[in-house]
C-alpha positions in Angstrom: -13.5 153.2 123.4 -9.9 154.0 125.0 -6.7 154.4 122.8 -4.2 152.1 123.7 -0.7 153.8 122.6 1.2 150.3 122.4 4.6 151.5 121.2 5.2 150.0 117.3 8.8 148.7 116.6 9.7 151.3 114.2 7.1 154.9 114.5 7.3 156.5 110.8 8.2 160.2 110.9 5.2 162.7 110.5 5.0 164.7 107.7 5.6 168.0 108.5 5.2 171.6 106.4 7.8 172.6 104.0 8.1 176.2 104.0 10.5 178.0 106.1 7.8 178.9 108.9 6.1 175.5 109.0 9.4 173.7 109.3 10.3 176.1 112.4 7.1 175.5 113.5 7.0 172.1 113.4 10.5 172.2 115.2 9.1 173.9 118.1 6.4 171.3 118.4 8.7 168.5 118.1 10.6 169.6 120.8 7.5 170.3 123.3 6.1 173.7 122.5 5.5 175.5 119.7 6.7 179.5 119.8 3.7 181.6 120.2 3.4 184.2 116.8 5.1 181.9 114.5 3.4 181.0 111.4 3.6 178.6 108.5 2.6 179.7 105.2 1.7 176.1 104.1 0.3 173.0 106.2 1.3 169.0 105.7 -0.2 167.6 102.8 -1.9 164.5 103.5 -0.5 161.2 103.4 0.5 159.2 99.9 -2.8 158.7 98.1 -2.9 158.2 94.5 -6.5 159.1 94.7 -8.4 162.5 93.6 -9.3 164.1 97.3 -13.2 164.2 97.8 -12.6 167.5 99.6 -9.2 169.7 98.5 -8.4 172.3 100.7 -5.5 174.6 99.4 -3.5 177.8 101.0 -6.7 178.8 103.2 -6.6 181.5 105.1 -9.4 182.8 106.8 -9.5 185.5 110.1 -11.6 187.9 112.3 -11.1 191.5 111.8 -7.1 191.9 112.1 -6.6 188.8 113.5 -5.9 186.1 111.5 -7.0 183.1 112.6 -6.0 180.0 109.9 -2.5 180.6 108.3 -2.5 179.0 104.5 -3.4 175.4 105.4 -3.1 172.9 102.9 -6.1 169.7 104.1 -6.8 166.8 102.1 -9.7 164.0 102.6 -10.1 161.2 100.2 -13.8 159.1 99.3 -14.3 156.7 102.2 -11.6 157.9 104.9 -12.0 159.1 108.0 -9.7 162.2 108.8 -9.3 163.9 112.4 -8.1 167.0 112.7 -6.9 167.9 116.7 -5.7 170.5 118.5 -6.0 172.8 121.7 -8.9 174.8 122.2 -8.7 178.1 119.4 -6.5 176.1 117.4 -9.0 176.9 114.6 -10.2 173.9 114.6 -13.8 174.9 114.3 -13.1 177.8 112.1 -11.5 175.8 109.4 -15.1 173.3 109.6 -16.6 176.7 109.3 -14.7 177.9 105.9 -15.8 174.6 104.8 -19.3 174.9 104.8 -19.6 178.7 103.8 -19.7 180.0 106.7 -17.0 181.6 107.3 -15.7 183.8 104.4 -11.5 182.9 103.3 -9.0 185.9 102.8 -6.9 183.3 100.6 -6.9 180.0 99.2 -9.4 177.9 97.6 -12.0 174.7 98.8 -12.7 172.4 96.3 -15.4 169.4 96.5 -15.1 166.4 94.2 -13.6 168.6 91.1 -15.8 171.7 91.7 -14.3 175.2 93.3 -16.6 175.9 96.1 -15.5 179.4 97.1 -18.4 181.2 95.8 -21.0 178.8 96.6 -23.2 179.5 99.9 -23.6 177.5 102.7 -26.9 176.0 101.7 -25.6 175.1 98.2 -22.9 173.1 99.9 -25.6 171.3 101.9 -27.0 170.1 98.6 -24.2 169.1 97.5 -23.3 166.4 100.5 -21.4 168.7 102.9 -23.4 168.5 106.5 -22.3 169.5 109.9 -23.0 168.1 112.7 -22.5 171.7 114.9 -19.9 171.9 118.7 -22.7 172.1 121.2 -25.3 170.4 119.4 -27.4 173.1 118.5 -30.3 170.9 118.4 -33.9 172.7 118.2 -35.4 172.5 122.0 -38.7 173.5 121.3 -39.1 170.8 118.6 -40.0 167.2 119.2 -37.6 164.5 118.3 -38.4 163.6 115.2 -39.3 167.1 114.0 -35.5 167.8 114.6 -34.4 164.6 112.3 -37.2 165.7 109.5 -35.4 168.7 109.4 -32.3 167.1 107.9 -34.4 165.9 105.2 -35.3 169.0 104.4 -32.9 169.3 101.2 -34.5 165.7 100.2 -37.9 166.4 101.5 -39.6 165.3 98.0 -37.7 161.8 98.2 -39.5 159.1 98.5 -37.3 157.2 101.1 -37.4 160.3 103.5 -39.6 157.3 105.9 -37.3 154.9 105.4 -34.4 156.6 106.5 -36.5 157.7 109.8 -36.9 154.7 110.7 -33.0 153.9 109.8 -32.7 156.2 112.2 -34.4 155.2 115.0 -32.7 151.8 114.4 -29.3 153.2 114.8 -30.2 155.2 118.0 -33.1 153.3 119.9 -33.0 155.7 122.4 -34.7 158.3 119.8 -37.4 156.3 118.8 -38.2 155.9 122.6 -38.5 159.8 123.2 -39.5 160.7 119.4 -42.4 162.7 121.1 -40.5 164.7 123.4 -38.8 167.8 123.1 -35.8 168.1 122.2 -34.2 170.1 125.1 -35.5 167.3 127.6 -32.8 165.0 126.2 -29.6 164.5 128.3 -26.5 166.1 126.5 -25.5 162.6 125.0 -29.0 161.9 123.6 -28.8 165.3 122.2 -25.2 164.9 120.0 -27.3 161.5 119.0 -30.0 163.5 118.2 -27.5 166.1 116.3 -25.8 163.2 114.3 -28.9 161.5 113.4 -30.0 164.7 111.7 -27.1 165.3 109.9 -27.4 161.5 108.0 -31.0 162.3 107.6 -29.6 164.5 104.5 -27.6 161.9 103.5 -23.5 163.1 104.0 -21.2 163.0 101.0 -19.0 164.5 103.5 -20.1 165.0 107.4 -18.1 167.2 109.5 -18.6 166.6 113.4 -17.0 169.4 115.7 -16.0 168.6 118.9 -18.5 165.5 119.1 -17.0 164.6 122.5 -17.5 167.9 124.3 -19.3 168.3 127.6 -19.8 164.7 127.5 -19.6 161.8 130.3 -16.5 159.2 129.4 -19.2 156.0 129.2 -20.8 158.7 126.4 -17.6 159.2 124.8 -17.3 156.0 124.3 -20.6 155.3 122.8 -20.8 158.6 120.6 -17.2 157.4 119.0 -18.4 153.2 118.5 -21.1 155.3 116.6 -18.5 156.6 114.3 -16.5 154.1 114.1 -19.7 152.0 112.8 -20.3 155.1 110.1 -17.0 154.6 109.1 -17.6 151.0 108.3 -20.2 152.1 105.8 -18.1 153.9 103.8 -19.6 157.9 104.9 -16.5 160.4 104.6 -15.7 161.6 107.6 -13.8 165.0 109.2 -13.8 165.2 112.8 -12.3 167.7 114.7 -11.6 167.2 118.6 -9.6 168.1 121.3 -9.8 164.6 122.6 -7.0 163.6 120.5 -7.0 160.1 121.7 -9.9 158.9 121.0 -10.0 160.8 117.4 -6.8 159.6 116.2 -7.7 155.9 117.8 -10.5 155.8 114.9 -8.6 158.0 112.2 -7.0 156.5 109.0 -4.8 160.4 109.0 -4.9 162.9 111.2 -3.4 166.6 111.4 -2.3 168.4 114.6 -3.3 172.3 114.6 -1.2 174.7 116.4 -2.6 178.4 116.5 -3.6 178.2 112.9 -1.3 176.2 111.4 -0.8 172.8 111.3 2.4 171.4 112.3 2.3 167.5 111.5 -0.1 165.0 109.6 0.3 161.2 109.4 -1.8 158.3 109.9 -4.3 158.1 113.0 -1.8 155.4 115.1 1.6 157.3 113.8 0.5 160.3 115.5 -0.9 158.5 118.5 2.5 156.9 119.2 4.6 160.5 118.4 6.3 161.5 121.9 5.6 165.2 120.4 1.4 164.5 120.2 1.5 163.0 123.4 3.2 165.0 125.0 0.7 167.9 124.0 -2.4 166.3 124.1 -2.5 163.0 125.3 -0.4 163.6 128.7 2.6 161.3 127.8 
């Protein structure tokens, strides 16, 4: 799937941050670069929806040691929508995907998930409750076959009784698994793997599925393939948050999408707005 940046009659303005720091920020993006140390104590909310967010995501803040990494972002992703979140790499990107499924602990700020704060539940709580990642690099298990690997994300749902069925959804989706169900995992090629990595993710059946960097270390033919596949999941209706450095073909399939600079995030607006912004293409789609 390649973005086609057709030029609209009249591009609506991002929304950008309205503190003092985001608005410089966002200034220094607009006009090519954005000034290294800067920060913005809020990000963009998202776009006009009357709608209660599925996930809420309010002043977080998050770091390593000293460093903070995520400045007091403000993200918002509604029932049904697909969201992309871009940027360079260490933008954040995957820390903020980590803060949302517990593992990564927040200095400020709050996640909630349809109506419930979620800052002190663990990781494997939020699994139960619909949040699943599908991890950058895969991270599928070698030494297991296949199918072992998709069981495991039935795990949380093992007792249910249309665990079979949904294997066999599965291998529906991606033919390619049911073909080398017996094999080990690490004998895959790298796109059968993220195949392999997404399949197990809707084994558990997403209220919200996270993929991180989907499109990394992957052949452009792949690309293409791995984003038809989410473009298909979106189709059904399964909330989606993707994060990518390959802004094009991200936005291309996004209903909003934010830009992350350094840890804050300097403009949201809808996927094609921000696809046809001189500003984004300038930094990531090399317009």
């Amino acid at each position: 799937m390649n973005a086609t940046l057709s030029t609209p009659t009249s591009t609506p303005a991002l929304s950008t941050p309205t503190t003092p720091r985001g608005e410089q920020r966002a200034a220094a993006f607009n006009d090519g670069g954005a000034a290294p140390g800067d920060r913005a104590d809020g990000g963009a909310g998202p776009m006009a929806d009357s709608g209660t967010p599925l996930l809420d995501l309010k002043g977080i803040r998050t770091g390593y040691g000293r460093i903070e990494a995520l400045h007091g972002l403000d993200v918002a992703i509604h029932p049904g929508e697909t969201v992309a979140l871009v940027g360079a790499n260490g933008a954040g990107k995957s820390t903020l995907l980590k803060v949302i499924s517990g593992l990564q602990p927040l200095t400020a700020g709050t996640v909630t998930f349809d109506g419930e704060d979620l800052n002190r539940r663990k990781a494997a709580d939020r699994v139960h409750r619909g949040i699943i990642q599908v991890p950058e690099g895969r991270q599928v298990f070698a030494g297991l076959s296949v199918q072992d690997n998709l069981m495991l994300g039935a795990f949380s749902r093992r007792r249910d009784k249309d665990v079979a069925d949904n294997l066999e959804a599965m291998y529906q989706r991606f033919p390619i698994l049911k073909e080398k169900r017996r094999l080990h995992a690490g004998n895959l090629s790298g796109g059968q793997q993220q195949m392999l990595a997404m399949g197990r993710a809707l084994m558990a059946k997403p209220r919200l599925l996270l993929l991180d960097e989907p499109s990394m270390g992957l052949a452009p033919l792949i690309i293409e393939e791995i984003f038809g596949i989410i473009t298909e999941l979106k189709r059904e209706g399964i909330t989606i948050f993707v994060v990518e450095q390959n802004a094009s073909e991200a936005l291309a399939i996004a209903d909003r999408g934010y830009v992350l600079e350094t840890g804050d995030i300097v403009a949201t607006g809808s996927g094609e707005t921000l696809l046809n912004d001189d500003s984004v293409k300038a930094a990531y789609l090399g317009g």
